[in-house]
N, C-alpha and C positions, 0 to 999 in steps of 0.2 A: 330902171329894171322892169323886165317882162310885166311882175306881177304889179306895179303901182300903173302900170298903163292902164293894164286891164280894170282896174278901176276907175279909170276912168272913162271906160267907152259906154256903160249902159246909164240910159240918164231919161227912159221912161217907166214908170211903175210907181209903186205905193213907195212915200218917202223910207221909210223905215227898212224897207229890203231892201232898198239900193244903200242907203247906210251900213247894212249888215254885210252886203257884197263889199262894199269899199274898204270895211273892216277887217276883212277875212282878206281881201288879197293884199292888205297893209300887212297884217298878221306872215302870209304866206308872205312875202319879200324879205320880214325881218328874219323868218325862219333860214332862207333863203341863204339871207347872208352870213348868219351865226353858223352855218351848214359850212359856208366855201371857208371860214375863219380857220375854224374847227381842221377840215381837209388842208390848210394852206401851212398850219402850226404842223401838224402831222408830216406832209409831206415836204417840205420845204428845207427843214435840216438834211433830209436823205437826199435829195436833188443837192442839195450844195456839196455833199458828202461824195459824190460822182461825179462833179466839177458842171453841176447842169443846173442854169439860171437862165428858167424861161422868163419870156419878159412880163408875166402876168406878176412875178412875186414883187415887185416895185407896189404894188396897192397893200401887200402885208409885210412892208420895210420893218415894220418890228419885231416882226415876228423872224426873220431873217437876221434877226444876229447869233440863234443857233445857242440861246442860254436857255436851259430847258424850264427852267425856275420861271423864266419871265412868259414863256410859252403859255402855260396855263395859267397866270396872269392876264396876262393879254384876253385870251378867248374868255377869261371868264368877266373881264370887264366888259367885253364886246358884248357877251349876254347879255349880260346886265343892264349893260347901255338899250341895247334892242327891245327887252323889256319895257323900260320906263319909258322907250320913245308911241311902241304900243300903245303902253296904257294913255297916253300924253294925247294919240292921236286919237284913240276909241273916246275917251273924256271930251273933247273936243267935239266930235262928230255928234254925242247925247246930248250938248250941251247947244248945240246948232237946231237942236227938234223944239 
């Protein structure tokens, strides 16, 4: 993803602000993808509903079986998951100073 690149391009400066940058665009990816989750539960029953399967929905195959119950299931595990992978990596990074 765009944003974990960009973390990794800047690698001169004071330790702790390049920590903060790598943070922040870890942060900005997980955001990222909780975002396309979120759009793909959304739009995803409506595109099948018009008989339209673009080839992107194969990455939210769960979200494509159109049960609206599991829909917000889903994205809210996906949260979640994004969350604790955050905190997983932010803990890691303090723990490397």
């Amino acid at each position: 993803m765009w944003w974990e690149e960009q973390a990794e391009k800047r690698n001169d400066g004071d330790p702790s602000i390049l920590q903060g940058v790598r943070a922040y665009a870890f942060k900005q990816a997980h955001i990222a993808r909780a975002m396309a989750a979120r759009c793909a539960a959304d739009w995803i029953p409506e595109l099948a509903k018009a008989g339209i399967r673009p080839p992107w929905t194969v990455n939210y195959k769960c979200i494509s079986s159109n049960e609206k119950s599991s829909v917000g299931d889903v994205t809210g595990d996906l949260e979640q998951e994004l969350i604790e992978e955050l905190y997983y990596d932010v803990a890691n990074m303090l723990m490397e100073r």
